[in-house]
TORVO-946922 format. One record per residue: x, y, z of N, C-alpha, C, CB in turn; residue in one letter. Coordinates in pm, whole numbers, padded with zeros to 5 digits. Glycine has a CB too. Layout:
REM TORVO-946922
     n.xx     n.yy     n.zz    ca.xx    ca.yy    ca.zz     c.xx     c.yy     c.zz    cb.xx    cb.yy    cb.zz   type
        X        Y        Z        X        Y        Z        X        Y        Z        X        Y        Z      A
...
//
This chain:
REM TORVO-946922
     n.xx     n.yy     n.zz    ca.xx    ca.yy    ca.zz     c.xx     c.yy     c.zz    cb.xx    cb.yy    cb.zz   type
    01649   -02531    03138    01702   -02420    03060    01778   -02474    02938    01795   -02330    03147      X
    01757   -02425    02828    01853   -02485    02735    01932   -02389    02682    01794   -02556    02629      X
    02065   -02470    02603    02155   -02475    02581    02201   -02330    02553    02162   -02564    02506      X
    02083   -02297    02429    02104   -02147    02384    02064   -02028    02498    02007   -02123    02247      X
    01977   -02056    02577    01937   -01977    02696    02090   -01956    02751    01820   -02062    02809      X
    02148   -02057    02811    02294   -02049    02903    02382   -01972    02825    02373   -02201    02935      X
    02424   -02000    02703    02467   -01942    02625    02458   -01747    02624    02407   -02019    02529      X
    02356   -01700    02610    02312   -01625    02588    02316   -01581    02729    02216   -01643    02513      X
    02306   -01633    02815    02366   -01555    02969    02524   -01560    02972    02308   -01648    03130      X
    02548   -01641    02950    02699   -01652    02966    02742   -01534    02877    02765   -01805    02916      X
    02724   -01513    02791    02771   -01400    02721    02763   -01261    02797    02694   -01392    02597      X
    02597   -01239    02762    02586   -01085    02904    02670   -01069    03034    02431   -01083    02990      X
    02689   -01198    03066    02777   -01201    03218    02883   -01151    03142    02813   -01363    03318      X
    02993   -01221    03079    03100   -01196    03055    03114   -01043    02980    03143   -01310    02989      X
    03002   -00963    02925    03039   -00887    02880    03030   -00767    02976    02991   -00891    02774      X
    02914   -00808    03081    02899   -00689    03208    03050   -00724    03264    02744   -00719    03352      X
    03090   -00877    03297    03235   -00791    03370    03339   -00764    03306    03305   -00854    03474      X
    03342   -00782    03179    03431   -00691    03048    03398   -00532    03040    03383   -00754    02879      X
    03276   -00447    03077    03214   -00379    03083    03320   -00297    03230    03066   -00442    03079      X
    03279   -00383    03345    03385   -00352    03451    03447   -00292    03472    03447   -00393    03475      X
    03555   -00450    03403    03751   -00377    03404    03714   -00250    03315    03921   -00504    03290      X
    03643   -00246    03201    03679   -00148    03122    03703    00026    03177    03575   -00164    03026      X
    03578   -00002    03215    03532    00145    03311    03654    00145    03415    03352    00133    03414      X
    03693    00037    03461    03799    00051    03566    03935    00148    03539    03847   -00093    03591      X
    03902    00087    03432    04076    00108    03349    04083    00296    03262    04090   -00066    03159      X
    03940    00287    03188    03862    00424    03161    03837    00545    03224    03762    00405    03147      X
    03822    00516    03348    03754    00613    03426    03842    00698    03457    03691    00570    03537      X
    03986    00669    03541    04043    00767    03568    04073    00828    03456    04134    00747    03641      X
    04145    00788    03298    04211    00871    03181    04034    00947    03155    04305    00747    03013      X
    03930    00969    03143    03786    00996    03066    03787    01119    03224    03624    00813    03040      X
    03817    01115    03345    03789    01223    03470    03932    01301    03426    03781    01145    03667      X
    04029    01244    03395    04158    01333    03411    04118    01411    03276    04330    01242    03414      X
    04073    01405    03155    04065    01461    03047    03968    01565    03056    04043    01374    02953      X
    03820    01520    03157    03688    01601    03150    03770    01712    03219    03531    01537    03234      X
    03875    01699    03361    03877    01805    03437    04011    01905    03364    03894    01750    03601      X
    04080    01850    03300    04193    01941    03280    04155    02026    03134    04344    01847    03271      X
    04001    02043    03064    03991    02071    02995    03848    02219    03116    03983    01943    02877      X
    03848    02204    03255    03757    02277    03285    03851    02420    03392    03633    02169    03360      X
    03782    02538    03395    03809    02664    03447    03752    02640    03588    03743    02789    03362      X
    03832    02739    03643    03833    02753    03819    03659    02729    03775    03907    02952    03929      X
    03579    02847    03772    03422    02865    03737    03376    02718    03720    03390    02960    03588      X
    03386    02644    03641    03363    02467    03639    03410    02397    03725    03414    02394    03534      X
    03516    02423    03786    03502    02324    03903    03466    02329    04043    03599    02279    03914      X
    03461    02544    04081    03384    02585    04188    03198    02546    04148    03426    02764    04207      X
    03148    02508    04040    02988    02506    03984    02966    02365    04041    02954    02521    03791      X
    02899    02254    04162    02893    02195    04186    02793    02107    04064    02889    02227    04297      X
    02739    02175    03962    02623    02151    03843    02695    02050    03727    02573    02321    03760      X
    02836    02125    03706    02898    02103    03618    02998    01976    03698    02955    02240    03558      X
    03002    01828    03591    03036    01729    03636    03161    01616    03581    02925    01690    03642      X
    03109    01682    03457    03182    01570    03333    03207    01636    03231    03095    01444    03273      X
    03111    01703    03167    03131    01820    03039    03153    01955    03127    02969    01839    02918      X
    03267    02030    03049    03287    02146    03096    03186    02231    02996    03446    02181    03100      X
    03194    02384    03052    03057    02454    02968    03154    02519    02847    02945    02602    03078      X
    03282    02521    02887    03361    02567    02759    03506    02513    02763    03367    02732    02750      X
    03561    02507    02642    03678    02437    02614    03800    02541    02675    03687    02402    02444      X
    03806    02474    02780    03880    02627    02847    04056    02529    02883    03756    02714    03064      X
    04141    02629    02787    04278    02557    02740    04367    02645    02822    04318    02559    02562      X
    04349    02715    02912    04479    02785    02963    04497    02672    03069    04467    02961    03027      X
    04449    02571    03129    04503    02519    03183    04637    02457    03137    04429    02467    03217      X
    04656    02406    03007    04726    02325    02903    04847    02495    02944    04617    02277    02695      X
    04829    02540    02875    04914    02672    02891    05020    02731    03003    04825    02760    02891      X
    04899    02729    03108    04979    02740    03228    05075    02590    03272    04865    02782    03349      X
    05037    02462    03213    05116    02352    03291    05195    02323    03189    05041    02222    03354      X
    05194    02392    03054    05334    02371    02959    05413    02453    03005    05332    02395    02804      X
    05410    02589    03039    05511    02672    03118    05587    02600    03256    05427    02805    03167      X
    05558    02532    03271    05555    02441    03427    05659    02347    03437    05416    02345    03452      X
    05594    02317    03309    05633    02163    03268    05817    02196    03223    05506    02092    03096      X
    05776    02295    03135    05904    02341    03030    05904    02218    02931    06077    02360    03116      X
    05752    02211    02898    05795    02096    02760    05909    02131    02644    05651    02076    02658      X
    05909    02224    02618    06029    02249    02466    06147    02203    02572    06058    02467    02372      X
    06174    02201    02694    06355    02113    02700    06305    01980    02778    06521    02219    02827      X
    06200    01970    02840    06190    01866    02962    06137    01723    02864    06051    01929    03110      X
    06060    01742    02726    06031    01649    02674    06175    01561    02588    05918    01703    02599      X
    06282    01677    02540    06373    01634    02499    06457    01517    02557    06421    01725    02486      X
    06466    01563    02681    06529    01528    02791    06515    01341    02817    06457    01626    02911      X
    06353    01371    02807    06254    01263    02863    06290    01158    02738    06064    01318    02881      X
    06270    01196    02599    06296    01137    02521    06428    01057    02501    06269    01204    02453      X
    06545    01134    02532    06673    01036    02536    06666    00988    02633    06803    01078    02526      X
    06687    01007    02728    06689    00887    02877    06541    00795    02885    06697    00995    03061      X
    06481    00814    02769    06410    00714    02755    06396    00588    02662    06333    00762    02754      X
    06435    00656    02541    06454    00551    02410    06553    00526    02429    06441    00582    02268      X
    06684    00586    02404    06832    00522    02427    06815    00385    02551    06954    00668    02498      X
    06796    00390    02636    06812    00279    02723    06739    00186    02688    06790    00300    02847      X
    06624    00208    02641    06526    00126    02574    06592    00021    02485    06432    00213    02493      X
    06656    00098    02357    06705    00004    02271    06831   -00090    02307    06731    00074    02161      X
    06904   -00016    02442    07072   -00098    02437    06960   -00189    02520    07271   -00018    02534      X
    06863   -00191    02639    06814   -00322    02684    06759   -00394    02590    06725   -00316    02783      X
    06610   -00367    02489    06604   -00471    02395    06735   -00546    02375    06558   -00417    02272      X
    06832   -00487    02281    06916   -00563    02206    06992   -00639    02326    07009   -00473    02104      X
    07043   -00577    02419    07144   -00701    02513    07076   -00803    02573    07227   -00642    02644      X
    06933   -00777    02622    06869   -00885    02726    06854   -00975    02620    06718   -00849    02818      X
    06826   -00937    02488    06781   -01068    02359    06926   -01152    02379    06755   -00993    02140      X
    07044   -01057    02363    07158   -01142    02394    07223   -01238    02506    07225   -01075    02383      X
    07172   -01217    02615    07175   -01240    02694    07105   -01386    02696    07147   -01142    02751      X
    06969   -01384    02640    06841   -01455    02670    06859   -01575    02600    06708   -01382    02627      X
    06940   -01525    02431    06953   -01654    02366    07062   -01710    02346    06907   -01657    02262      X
    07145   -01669    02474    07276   -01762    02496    07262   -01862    02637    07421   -01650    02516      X
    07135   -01809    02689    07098   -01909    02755    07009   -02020    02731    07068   -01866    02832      X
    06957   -02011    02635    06864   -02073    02570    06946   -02203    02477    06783   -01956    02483      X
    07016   -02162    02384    07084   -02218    02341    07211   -02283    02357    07075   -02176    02292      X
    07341   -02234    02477    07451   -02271    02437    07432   -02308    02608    07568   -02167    02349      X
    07556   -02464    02659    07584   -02534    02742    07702   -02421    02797    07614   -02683    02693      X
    07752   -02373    02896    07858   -02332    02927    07896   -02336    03093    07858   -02210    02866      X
    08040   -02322    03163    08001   -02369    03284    07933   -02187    03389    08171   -02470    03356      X
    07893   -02241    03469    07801   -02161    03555    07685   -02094    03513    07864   -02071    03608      X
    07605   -02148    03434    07522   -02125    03402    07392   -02144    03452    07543   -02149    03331      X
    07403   -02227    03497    07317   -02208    03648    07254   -02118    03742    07370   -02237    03720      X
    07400   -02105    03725    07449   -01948    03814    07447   -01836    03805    07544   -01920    03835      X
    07423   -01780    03717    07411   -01724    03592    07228   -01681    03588    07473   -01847    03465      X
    07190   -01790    03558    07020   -01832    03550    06973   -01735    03695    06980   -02055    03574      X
    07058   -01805    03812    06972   -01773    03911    07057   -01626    03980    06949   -01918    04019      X
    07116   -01578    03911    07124   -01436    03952    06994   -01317    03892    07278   -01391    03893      X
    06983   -01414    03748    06908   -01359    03667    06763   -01347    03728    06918   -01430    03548      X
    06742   -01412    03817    06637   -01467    03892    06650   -01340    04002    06661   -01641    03950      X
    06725   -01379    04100    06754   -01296    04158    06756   -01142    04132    06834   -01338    04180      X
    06750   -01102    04034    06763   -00914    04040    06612   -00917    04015    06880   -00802    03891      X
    06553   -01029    03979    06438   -00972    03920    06308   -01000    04076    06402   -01074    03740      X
    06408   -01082    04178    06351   -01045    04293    06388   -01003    04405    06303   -01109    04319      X
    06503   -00949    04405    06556   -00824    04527    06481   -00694    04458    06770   -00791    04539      X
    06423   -00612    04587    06394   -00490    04509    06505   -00388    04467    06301   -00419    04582      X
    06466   -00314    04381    06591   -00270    04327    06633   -00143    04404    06580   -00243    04174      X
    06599   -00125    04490    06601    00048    04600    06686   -00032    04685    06419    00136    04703      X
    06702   -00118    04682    06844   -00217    04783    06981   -00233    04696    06790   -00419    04821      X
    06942   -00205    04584    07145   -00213    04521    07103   -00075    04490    07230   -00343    04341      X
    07044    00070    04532    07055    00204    04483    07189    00245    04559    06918    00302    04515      X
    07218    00194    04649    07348    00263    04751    07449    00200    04698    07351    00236    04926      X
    07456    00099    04671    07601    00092    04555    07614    00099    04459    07667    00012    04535      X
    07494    00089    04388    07510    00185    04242    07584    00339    04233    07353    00220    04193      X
    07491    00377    04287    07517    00538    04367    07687    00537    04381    07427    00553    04564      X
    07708    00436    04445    07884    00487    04526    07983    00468    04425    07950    00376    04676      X
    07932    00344    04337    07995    00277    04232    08011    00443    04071    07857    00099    04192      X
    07890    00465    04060    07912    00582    03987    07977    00699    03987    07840    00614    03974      X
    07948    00748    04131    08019    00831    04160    08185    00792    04141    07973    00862    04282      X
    08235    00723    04192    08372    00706    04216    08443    00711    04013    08391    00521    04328      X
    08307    00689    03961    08346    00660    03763    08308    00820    03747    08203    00510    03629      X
    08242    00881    03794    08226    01025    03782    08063    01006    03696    08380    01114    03683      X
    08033    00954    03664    07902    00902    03604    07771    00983    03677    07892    00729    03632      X
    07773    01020    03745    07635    01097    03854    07579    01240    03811    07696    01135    04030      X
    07488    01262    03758    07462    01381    03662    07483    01370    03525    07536    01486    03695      X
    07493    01247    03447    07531    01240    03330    07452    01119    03304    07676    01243    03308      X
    07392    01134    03155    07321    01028    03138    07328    00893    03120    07279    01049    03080      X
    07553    00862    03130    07563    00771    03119    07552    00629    03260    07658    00805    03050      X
    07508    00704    03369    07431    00656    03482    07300    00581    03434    07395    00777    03575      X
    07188    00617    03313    07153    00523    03294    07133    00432    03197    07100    00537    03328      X
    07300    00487    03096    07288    00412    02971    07364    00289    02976    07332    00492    02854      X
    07467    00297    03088    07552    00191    03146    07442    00102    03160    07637    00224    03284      X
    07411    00109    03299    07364   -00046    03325    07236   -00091    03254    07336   -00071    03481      X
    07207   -00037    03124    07068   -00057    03005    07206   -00173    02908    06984    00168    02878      X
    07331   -00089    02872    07405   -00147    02814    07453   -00253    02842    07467   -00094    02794      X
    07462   -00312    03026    07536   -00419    03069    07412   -00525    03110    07645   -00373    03194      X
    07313   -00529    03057    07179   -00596    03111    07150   -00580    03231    07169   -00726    03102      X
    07178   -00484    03292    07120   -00393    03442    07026   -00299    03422    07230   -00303    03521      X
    06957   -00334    03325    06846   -00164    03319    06730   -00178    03404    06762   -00119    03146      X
    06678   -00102    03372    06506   -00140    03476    06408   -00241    03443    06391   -00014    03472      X
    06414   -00350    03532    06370   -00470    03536    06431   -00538    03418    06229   -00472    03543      X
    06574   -00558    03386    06589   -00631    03275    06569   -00771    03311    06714   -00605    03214      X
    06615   -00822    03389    06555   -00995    03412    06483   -00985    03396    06544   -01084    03510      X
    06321   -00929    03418    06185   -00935    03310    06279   -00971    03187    06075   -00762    03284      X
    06271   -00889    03111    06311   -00957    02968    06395   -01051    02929    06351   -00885    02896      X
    06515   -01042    02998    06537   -01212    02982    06492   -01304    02996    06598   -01260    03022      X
    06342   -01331    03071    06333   -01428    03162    06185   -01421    03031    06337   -01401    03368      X
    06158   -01353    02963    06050   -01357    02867    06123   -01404    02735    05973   -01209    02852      X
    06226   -01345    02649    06270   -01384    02600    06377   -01512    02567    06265   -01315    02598      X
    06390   -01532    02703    06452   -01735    02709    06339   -01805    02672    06502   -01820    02891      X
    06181   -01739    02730    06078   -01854    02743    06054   -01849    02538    05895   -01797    02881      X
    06062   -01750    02486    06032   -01716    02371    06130   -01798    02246    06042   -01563    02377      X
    06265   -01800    02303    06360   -01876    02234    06332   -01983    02203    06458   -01889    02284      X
    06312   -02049    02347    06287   -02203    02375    06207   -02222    02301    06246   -02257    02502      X
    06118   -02190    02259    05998   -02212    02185    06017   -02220    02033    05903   -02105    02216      X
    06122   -02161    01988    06175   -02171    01861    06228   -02310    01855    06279   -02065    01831      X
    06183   -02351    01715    06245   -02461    01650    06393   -02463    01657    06206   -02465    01515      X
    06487   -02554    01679    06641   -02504    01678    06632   -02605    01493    06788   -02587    01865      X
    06549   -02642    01425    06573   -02693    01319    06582   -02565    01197    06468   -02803    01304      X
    06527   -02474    01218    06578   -02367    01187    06721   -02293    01185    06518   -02322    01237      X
    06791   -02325    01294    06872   -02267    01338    07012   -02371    01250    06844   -02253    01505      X
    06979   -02475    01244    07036   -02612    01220    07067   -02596    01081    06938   -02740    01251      X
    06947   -02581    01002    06943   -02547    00841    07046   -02401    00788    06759   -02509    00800      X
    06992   -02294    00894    07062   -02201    00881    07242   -02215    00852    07021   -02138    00994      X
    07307   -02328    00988    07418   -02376    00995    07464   -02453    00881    07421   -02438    01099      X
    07388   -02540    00843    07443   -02610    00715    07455   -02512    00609    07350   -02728    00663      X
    07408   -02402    00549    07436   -02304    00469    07538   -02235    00503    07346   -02234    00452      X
    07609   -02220    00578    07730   -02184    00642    07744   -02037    00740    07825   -02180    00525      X
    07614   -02002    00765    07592   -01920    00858    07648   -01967    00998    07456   -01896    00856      X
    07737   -01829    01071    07807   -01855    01204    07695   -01828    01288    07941   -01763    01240      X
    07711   -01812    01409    07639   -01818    01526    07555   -01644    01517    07761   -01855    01674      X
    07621   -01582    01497    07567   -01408    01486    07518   -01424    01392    07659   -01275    01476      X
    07550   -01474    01268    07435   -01421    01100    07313   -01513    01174    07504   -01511    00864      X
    07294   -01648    01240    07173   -01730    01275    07071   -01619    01368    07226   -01882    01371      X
    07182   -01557    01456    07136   -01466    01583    07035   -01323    01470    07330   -01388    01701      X
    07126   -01314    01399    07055   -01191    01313    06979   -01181    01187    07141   -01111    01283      X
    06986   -01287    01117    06920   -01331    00989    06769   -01406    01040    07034   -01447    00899      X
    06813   -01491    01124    06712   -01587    01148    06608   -01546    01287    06793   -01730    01170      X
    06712   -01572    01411    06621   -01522    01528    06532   -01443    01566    06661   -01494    01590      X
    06637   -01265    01534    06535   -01178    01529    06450   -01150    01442    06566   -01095    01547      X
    06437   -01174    01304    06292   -01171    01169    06220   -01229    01260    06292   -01270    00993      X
    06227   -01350    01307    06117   -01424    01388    06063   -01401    01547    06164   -01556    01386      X
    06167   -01259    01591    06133   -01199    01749    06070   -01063    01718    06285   -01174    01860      X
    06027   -01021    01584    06037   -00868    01593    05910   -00848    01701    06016   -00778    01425      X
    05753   -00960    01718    05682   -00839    01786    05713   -00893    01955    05485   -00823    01732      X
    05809   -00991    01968    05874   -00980    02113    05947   -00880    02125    05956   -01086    02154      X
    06020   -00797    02066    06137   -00731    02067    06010   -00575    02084    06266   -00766    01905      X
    05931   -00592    02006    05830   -00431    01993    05796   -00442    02136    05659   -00421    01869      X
    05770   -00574    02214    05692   -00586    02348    05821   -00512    02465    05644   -00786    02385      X
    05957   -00597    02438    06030   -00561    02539    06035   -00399    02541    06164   -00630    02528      X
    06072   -00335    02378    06105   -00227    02377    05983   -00121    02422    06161   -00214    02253      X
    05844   -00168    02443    05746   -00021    02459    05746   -00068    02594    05570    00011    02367      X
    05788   -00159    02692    05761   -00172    02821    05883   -00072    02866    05758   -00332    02876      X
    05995   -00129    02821    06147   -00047    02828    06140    00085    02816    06247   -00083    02718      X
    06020    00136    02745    06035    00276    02743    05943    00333    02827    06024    00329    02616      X
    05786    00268    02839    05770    00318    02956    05781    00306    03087    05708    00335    02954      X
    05861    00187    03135    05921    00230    03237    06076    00328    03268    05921    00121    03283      X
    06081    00324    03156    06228    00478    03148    06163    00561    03147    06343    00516    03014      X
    06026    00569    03090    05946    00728    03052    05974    00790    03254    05684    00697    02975      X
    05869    00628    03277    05779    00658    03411    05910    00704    03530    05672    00486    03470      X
    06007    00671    03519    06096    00688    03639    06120    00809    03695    06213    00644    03617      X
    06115    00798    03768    06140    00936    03883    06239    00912    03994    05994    00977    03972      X
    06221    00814    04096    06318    00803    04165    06457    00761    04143    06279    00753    04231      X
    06478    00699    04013    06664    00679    03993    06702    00796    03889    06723    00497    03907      X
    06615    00857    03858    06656    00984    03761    06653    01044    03879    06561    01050    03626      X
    06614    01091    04000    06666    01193    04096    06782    01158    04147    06583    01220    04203      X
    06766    01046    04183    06905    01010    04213    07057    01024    04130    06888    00886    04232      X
    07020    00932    04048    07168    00938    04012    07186    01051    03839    07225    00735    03988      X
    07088    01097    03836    07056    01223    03740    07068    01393    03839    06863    01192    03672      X
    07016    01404    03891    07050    01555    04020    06941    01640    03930    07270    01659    04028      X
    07005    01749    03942    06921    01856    03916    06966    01879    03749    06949    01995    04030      X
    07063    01822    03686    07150    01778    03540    07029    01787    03405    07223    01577    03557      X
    06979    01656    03426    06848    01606    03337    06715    01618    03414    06861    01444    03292      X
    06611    01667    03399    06521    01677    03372    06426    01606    03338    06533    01723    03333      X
    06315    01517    03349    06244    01459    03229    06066    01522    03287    06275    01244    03216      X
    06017    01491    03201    05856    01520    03177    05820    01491    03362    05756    01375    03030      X
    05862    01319    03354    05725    01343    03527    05839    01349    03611    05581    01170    03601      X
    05974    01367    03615    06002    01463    03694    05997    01617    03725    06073    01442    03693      X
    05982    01646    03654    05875    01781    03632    05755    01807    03688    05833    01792    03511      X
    05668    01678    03641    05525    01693    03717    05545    01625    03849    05393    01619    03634      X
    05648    01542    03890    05631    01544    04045    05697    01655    04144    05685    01416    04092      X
    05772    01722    04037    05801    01862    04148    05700    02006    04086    06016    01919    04139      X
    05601    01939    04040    05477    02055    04012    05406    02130    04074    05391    02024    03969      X
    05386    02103    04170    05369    02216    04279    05470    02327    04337    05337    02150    04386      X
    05530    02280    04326    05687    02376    04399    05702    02439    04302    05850    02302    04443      X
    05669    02390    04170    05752    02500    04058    05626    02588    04026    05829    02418    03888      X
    05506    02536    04043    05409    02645    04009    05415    02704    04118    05270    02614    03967      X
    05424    02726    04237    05417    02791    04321    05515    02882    04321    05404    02730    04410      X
    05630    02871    04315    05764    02950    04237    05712    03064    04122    05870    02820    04142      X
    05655    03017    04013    05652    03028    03890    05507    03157    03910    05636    02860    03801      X
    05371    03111    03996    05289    03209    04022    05252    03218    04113    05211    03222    03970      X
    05319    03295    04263    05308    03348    04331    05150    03338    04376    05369    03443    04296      X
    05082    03292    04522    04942    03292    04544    04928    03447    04569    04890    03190    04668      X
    04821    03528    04535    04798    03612    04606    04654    03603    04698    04813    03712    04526      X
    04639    03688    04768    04468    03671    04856    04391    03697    04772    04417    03771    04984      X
    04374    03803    04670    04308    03856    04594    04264    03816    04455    04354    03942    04597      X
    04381    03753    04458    04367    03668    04312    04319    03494    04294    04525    03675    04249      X
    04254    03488    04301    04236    03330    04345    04286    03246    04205    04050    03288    04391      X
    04248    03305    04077    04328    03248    03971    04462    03230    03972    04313    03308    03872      X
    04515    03247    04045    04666    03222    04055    04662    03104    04192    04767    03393    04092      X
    04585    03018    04170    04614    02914    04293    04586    02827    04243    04554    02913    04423      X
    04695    02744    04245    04694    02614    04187    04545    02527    04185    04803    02536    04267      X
    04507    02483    04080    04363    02423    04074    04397    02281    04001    04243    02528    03978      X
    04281    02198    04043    04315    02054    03993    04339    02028    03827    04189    01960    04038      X
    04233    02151    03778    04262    02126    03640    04385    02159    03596    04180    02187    03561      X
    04459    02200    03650    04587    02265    03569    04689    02141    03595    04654    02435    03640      X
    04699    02063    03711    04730    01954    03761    04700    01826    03644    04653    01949    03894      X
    04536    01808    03629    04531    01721    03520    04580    01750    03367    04406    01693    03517      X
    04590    01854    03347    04626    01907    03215    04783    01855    03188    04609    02080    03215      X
    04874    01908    03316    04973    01809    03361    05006    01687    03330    04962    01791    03454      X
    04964    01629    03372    04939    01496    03361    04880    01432    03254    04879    01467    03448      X
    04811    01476    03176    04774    01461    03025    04904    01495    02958    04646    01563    02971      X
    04971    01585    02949    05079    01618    02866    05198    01501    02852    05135    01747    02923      X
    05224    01488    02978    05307    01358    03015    05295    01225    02977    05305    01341    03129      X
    05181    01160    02979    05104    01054    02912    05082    01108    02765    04959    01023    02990      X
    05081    01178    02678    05062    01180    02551    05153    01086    02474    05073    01308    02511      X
    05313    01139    02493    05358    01078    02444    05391    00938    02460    05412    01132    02433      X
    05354    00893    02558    05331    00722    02599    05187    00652    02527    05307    00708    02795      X
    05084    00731    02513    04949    00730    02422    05013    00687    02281    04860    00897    02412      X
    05097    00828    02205    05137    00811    02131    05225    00715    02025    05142    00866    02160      X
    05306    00656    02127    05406    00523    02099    05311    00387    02096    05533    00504    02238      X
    05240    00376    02185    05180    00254    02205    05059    00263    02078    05123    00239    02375      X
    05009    00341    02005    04931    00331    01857    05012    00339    01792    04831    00421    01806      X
    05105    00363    01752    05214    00304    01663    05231    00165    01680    05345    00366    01686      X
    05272    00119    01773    05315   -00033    01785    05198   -00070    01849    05456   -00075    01871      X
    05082   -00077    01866    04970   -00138    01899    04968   -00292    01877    04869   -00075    01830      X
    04989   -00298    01731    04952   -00438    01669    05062   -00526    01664    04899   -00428    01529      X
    05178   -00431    01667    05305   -00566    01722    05253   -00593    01903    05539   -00477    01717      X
    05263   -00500    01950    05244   -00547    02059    05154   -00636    02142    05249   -00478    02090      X
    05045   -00615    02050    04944   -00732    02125    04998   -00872    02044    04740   -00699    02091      X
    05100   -00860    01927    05083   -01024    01900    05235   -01061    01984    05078   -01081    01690      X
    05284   -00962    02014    05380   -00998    02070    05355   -01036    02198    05461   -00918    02060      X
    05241   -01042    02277    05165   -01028    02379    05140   -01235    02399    05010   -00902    02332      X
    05114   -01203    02301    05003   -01334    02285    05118   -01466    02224    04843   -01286    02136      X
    05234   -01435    02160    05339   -01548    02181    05421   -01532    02262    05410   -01581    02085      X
    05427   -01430    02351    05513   -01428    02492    05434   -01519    02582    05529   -01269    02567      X
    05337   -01460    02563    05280   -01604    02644    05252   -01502    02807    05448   -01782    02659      X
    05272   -01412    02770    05274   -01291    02903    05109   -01330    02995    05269   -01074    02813      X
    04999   -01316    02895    04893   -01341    02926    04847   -01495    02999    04840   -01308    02815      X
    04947   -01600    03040    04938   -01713    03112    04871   -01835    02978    04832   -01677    03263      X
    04899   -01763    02886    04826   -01930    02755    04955   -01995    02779    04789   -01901    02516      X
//
């Protein structure tokens, strides 16, 4: 067989299992879109599979009433970006004082950092919990702007532990030159470091937000019935549509159907769709000098 033959398989292989993941990754968002765009009639029609026979939008309708997007997206939005940005900015702080400066327990320090990022975190929820309460903090959003602000947010050792590897990697002859011009330790931290972290910083911050988007269980917790956000909403979506429209025997349109469910769930993911094509192109290069991908 020669060279160009192998070649030329090797490619088709790699592109059938590129082909794969793709569909893997495709399939559920391409089924959640076909069905939340179809009527009771389309999904009782065993015919109808993938294309609905009409663009039938009251599902969208009935699960924005549901949802209460005009307050639940608001909601979703601050307890999502706010924490977002105090973690970017502190874990960077955090990250490049370990990177850079000798101090004692640092070690120690290192391997706590280690540590949160492998105890699960549903094991410090009971003293968080007790700890807030006693600050009055429980129902108020500063439950989760605190520990975003003190490098306790959700999974912040991830980002320290990305952004030390990212530091290290910086020239400190940079940092050196900077010093002889008479720049202190903060103008180096802010003139120099971050120009040269912005698409690490785009990476920490769209992970930071969607895992603030995605949370549900510490927003029930230490949020109550107070705040609100988008998929806490859609995980108490049944109860509230059921509340909201009454089943009757007679009426079968009034019973919860999958499409109204996916329509749901499309709404919620938009704005996570949305953020990530904005920062698309920081993020994949920020991707690729994090080094996230194992190069």
């Amino acid at each position: 067989m020669s060279r160009k033959t192998k070649g030329l398989i090797t490619k088709i292989v790699i592109f059938i299992i590129l082909l794969g993941i793709a569909y893997a990754y495709l399939h559920p968002l391409i089924y959640m879109v076909s069905i939340s765009f179809m009527s009771m009639r389309d999904l009782a029609n065993p015919i109808v599979s993938w294309i609905p026979t009409e663009l039938y939008l009251d599902n969208f309708k009935t699960a924005w009433k549901v949802l209460d997007v005009p307050n639940s997206i608001w909601d979703s939005i601050e307890m999502s970006i706010i924490p977002a940005i105090f973690q970017t900015i502190v874990t960077a702080l955090v990250a490049y004082g370990l990177a850079r400066f000798e101090f004692p327990l640092k070690r120690l320090i290192f391997f706590f950092v280690i540590a949160a990022f492998i105890i699960p975190v549903q094991v410090t929820y009971v003293p968080k919990y007790i700890l807030f309460a006693r600050l009055k903090l429980v129902g108020t959003p500063w439950s989760t702007f605190l520990p975003a602000m003190l490098g306790q947010g959700v999974k912040s050792s991830i980002f320290i532990l990305l952004y030390y590897r990212f530091f290290s990697m910086i020239p400190i002859a940079f940092e050196e030159a900077a010093e002889i011009d008479g720049a202190n330790r903060f103008e180096i931290f802010y003139k120099v470091i971050l120009p040269m972290s912005i698409p690490m910083i785009v990476v920490t911050f769209l992970f930071s937000f969607v895992w603030y988007w995605n949370e549900t269980y510490m927003a029930a917790v230490f949020n109550g019935d107070n705040i609100k956000t988008l998929p806490v909403m859609l995980r108490d979506f049944v109860n509230r549509y059921t509340a909201m429209f009454p089943t009757r025997d007679a009426s079968v349109e009034n019973r919860i159907n999958e499409g109204i469910r996916m329509a749901a769930t499309l709404i919620t993911i938009i704005p996570l769709l949305i953020v990530y094509t904005i920062l698309q192109r920081r993020f994949v290069e920020g991707i690729e000098r994090a080094g996230i991908t194992g190069e």
